[in-house]
Each structure stands twice: as C-alpha cells, then as structure tokens.
C-alpha positions as CSV (number, residue, x, y, z in Angstrom):
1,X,0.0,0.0,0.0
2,X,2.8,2.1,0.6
3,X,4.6,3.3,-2.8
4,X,8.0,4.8,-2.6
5,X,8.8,5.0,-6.5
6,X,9.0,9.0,-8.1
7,X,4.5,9.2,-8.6
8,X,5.6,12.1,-10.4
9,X,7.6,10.3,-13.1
10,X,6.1,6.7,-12.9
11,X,2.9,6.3,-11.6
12,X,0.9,3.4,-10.8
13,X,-1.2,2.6,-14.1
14,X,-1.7,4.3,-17.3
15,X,-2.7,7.7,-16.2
16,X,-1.5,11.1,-17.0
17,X,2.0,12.1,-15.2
18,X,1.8,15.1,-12.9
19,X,4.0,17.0,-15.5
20,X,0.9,16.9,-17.6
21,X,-1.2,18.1,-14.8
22,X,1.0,21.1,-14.5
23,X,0.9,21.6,-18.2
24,X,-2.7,21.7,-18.0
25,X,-3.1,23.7,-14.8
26,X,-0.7,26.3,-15.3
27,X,2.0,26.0,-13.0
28,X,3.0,23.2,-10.5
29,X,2.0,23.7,-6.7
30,X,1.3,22.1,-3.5
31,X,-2.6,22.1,-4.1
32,X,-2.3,20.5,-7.6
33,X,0.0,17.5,-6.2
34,X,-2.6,16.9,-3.6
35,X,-5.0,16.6,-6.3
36,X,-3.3,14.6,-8.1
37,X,-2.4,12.1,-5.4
38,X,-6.4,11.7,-4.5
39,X,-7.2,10.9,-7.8
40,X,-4.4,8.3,-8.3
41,X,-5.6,6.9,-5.0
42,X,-9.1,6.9,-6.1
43,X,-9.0,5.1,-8.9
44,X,-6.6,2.4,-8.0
45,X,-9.0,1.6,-5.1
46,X,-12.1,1.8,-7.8
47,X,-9.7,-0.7,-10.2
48,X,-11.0,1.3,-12.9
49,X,-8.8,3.3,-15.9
50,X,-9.6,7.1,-16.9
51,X,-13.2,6.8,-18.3
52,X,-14.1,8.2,-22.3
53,X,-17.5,9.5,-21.0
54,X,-19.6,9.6,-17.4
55,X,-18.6,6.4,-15.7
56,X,-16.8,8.2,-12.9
57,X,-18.3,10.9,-11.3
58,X,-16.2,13.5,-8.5
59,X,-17.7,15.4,-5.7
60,X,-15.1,17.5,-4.6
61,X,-15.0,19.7,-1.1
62,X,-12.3,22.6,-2.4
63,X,-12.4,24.6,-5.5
64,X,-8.9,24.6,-5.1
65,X,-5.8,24.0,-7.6
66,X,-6.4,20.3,-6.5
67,X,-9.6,19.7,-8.9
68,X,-7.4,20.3,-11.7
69,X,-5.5,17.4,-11.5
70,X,-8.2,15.5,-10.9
71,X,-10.4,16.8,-14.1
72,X,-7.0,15.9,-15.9
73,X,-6.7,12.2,-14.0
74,X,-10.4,11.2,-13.7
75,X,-11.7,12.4,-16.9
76,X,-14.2,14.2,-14.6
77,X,-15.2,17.5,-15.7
78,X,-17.7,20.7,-15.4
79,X,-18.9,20.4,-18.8
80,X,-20.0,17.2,-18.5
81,X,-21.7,17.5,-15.5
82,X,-19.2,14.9,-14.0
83,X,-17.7,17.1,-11.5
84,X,-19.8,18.8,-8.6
85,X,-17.9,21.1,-6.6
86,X,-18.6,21.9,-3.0
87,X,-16.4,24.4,-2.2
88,X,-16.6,23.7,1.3
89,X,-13.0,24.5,1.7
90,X,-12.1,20.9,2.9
91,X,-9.8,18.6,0.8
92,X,-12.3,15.4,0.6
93,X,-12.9,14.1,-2.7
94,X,-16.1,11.4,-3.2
95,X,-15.6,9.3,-6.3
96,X,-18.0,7.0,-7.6
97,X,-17.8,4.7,-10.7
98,X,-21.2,3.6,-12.5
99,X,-19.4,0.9,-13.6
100,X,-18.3,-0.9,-10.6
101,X,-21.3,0.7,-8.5
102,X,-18.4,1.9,-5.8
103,X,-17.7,5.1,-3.9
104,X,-14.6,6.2,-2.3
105,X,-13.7,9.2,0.0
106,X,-10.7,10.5,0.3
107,X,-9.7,12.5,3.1
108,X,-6.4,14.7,2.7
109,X,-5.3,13.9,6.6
110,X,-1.3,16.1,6.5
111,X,-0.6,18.0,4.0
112,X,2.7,18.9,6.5
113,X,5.7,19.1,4.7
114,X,9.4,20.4,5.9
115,X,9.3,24.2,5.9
116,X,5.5,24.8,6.2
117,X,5.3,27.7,8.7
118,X,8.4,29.4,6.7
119,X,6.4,28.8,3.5
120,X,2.6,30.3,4.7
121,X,4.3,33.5,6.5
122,X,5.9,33.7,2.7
123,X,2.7,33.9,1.2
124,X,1.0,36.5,3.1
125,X,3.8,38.7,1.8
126,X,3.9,37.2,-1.7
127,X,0.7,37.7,-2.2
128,X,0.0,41.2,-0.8
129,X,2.5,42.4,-2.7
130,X,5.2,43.4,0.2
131,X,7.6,40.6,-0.5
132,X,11.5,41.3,-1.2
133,X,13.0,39.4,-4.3
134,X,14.7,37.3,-1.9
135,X,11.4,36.6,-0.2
136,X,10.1,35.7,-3.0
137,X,12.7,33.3,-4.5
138,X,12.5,32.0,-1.0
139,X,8.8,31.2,-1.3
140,X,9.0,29.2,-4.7
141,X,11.6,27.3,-3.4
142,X,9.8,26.1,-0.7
143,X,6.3,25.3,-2.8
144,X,8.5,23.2,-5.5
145,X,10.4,21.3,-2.5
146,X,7.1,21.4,-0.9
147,X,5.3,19.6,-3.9
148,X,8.0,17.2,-4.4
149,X,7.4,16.6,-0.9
150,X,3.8,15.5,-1.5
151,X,4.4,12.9,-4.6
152,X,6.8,11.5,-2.7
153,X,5.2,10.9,1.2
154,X,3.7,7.5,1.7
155,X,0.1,7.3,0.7
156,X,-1.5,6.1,3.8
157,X,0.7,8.6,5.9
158,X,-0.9,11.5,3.8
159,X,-4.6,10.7,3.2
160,X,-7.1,8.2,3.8
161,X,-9.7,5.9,1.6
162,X,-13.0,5.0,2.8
163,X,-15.4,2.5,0.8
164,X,-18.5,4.8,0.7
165,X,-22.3,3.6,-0.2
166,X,-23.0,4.0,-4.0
167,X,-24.7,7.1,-4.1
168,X,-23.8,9.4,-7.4
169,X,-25.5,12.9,-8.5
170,X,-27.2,11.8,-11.3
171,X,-26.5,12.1,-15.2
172,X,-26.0,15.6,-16.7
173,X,-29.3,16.3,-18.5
174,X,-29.7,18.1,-21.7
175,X,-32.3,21.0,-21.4
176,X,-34.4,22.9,-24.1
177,X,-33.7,26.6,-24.4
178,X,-36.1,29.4,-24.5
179,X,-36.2,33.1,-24.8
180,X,-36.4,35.0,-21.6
181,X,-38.7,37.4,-22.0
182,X,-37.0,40.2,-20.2
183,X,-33.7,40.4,-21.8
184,X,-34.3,38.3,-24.5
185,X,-31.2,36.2,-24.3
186,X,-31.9,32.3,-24.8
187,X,-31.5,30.5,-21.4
188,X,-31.9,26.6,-20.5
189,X,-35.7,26.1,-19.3
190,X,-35.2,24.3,-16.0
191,X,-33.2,27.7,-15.1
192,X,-35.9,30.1,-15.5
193,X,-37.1,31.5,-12.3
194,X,-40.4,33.2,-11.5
195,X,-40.9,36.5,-10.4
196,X,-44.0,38.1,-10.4
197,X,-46.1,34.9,-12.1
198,X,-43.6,35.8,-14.9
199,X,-40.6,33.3,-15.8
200,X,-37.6,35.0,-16.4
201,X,-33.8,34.1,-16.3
202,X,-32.1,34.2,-13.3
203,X,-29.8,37.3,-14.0
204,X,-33.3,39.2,-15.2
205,X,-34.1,37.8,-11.4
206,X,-31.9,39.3,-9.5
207,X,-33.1,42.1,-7.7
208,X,-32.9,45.5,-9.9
209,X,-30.5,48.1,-8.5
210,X,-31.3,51.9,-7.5
C-alpha cells in the first residue's frame, strides 16, 4: 500500500504524469500535487482506468488547484456534468464509478511538509505584494520542494480511503432553451425563475438596483 517509486515520473497505471497536470493547470504547486495524489488513489482503489465519458463521477469539497488534477486524472469535468464542486474548503474528494457501482472518500489527513510555517508566513507577503526578491525566490523554493514533498510521502501517511455507499448525482441532463422574455437572451428552461407569475432568467431575477 505504501509506494515509494517517483509518482511524479512513474505512476501506478496508465494515467496522466503530474507533469501533464502542471501543463494543463498552469504552474505546479502544492494544491495541484494533492489533487493529483487523491485521484491516483481513487482510482486504484475503484480498479477502474480514466473513463471516455460519465462512468466516474467526482464530488469535490475545495475549488482549489487540487480539482485540476483531478479533471485531468479522472476524466471528470464541469462540462460534462461529472464534476460537482462543494467548495466547502475541505480537501475530501467522493468518487463513484457507475461501472463498478463503488464510492470512495478520500480525506487529505497532512498535507505537512518540511518548511510549512516558513512557507505560509511567505505567502502573506507574496501575495499582498510586500515581499522582497529574496522573499520571494525563497517562497517558490519552498512550494516546489514542498510539492516534491507531496508525490513522494507514503500514501497512507498522507490521506485516507473509505469505501462509501453508491450514491452518485445523477446524469448531466440536456435541457431545451427558451427566450427569456426580459432580456431576450436564450437560457436553458429548467433555469428560469419566477418572479412576479412571470418566468424570467435568473440574471433578469436578481433584484434591480437603484
């Protein structure tokens, strides 16, 4: 259970590598390798290889850099109404796979890594703008060693897995559009809100402003 080959240069079954995660994300972080490393997890405990359509379904707790990985891993996505985000600011992630009629959780349980406190003081000044150069070389140092950190740390010392009852949101649905009457902007039916026994869209629903 515990792995201790390079995850981000080899890992365990045909999935993409973290590299292409970054590629896809933007830039490499901390957030994005804890993605990554639930969504690995995830689907070795489901047995199951990156789906072509909605046979894997994620409910993710963050909106964090985290879901990007797993869009890229899991085949999971917005679009295709695969991927519900909760941003309850919590890194759990709920997987479910139609095919094998299985859930998982996954709990992030230490996301610790050498240089943590030096690293989050770093940030405030990073990202408010009142860090030196040094300070901020500093800082990136720390997030890549940081990430490395997390691909590396054995997988039951940094999250858990829990068999969950088979319980998925249910397929994406395909809606007809109509014309709000309001703005005149076409709008998906089963958004329309009522206001005044009139349907309308929701932006036309909002209240009006002096």
């Amino acid at each position: 259970m515990c792995e201790s080959y390079d995850i981000q240069k080899e890992p365990a079954g045909n999935y993409p590598s973290f590299e292409e995660c970054v590629a896809f994300h933007g830039h490499s972080c901390p957030g994005l390798a804890t993605g990554y490393r639930a969504a690995l997890a995830a689907m070795q405990a489901l047995s199951v290889a990156r789906p072509s359509d909605e046979e894997l379904v994620t409910v993710a707790e963050t909106n964090a850099c985290g879901v990007d990985a797993i869009q890229l891993v899991t085949g999971c996505t917005a679009g295709k109404g695969n991927l519900i985000i909760h941003d309850y600011g919590k890194h759990v992630f709920t997987f479910y796979s139609r095919e094998k009629n299985k859930g998982v959780r996954i709990l992030i349980k230490n996301r610790d890594v050498p240089g943590r406190e030096e690293m989050d003081a770093l940030r405030k000044k990073v990202f408010s703008g009142t860090a030196t150069e040094p300070e901020q070389k500093r800082f990136y140092e720390l997030m890549a060693e940081a990430t490395d950190a997390l691909l590396s740390i054995p997988q039951d010392e940094m999250l858990t897995v829990t068999e969950v009852a088979f319980n998925p949101p249910g397929k994406a649905r395909i809606f007809t559009t109509v014309i709000c009457p309001d703005c005149g902007e076409p709008v998906a039916d089963a958004k329309m809100q009522t206001v005044n026994g009139k349907a309308v869209c929701a932006t036309c629903a909002l209240p009006k402003k002096d």
